[in-house]
N, C-alpha and C positions, 0 to 999 in steps of 0.2 A: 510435427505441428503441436501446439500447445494453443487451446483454449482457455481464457479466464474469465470468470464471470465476476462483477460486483454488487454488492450491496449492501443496505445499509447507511446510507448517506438521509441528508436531508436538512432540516431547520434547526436550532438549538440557540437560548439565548447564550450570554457572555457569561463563563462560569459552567455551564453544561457539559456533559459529555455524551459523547456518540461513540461505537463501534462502527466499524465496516468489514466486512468480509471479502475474501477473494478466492473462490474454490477453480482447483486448475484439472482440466481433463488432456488429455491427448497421451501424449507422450513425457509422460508428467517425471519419468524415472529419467529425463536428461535434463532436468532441470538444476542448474547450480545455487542459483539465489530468486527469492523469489522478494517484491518488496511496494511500496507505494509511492510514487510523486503525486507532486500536485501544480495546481495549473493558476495561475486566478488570471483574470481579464489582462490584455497588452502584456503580461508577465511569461516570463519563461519556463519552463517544466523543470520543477527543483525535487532533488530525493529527497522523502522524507524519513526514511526508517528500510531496512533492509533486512531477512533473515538468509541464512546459507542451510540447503536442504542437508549438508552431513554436516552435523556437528551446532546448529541451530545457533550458529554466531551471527553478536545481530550488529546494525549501526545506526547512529539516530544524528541527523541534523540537526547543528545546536537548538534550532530555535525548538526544536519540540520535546529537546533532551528533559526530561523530567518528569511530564504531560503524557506524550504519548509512548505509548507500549506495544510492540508488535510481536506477536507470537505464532504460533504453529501448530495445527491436530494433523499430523502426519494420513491416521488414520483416513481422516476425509480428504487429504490433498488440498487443505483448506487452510489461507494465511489469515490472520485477524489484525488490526490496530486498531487499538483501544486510546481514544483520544478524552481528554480528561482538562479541565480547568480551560477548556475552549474560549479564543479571543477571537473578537469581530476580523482580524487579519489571516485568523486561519480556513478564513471563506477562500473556496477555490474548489476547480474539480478536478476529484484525487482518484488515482489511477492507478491500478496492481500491475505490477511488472515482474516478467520472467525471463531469467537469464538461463541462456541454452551457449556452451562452450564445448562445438564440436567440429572435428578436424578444423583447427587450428581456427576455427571462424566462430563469432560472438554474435547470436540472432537474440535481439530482445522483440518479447511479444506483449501485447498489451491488451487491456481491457477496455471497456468502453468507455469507463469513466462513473463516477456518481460526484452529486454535487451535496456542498458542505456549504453550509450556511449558518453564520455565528449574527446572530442582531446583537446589539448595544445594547 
């Protein structure tokens, strides 16, 4: 089992930036990629950014290739994105995700969510 927790979310106008954090307990040494989607209202849960616990390869969806940043403190078990030049469409609640690849089966676990708010 893998626990994650969020934070770090909240208001920001257009132009701002925000972090979020996602610090992961349990069983955190089966973890293969650890990453964020997001959510906005009637909309689907899209990746936004992704890191791999060996070797800290990361991947970003176009639309935030530039913007945001995701990185890794090992030490704390703890993923971060760094969202930067924030638009009113990157409102949505973004969600830490972990990938577990064990005997031949792929369990993702998820966080609670926090919510991103860009005003105009």
């Amino acid at each position: 089992q893998v626990h994650l927790v969020e934070s770090g979310g909240g208001l920001v106008q257009t132009g701002g930036s925000l972090r979020l954090s996602c610090a992961a307990s349990g069983s955190i040494f089966s973890i293969n990629t650890m990453g964020w989607y997001r959510q906005a209202p009637g909309k689907q849960r899209d990746l936004v950014a992704d890191i791999t616990s060996r070797g800290g390869r990361t991947n970003y969806a176009d639309f935030v290739k530039g913007r945001f940043t995701i990185s890794r403190d090992t030490s704390k078990n703890t993923v971060y994105l760094q969202m930067n030049s924030l638009k009113p469409e990157d409102t949505a609640l973004y969600y830490c995700n972990a990938v577990v690849h064990l005997s031949g089966s792929t369990i993702n676990y998820w966080g609670q969510g926090t919510q991103v708010t860009v005003s105009s």
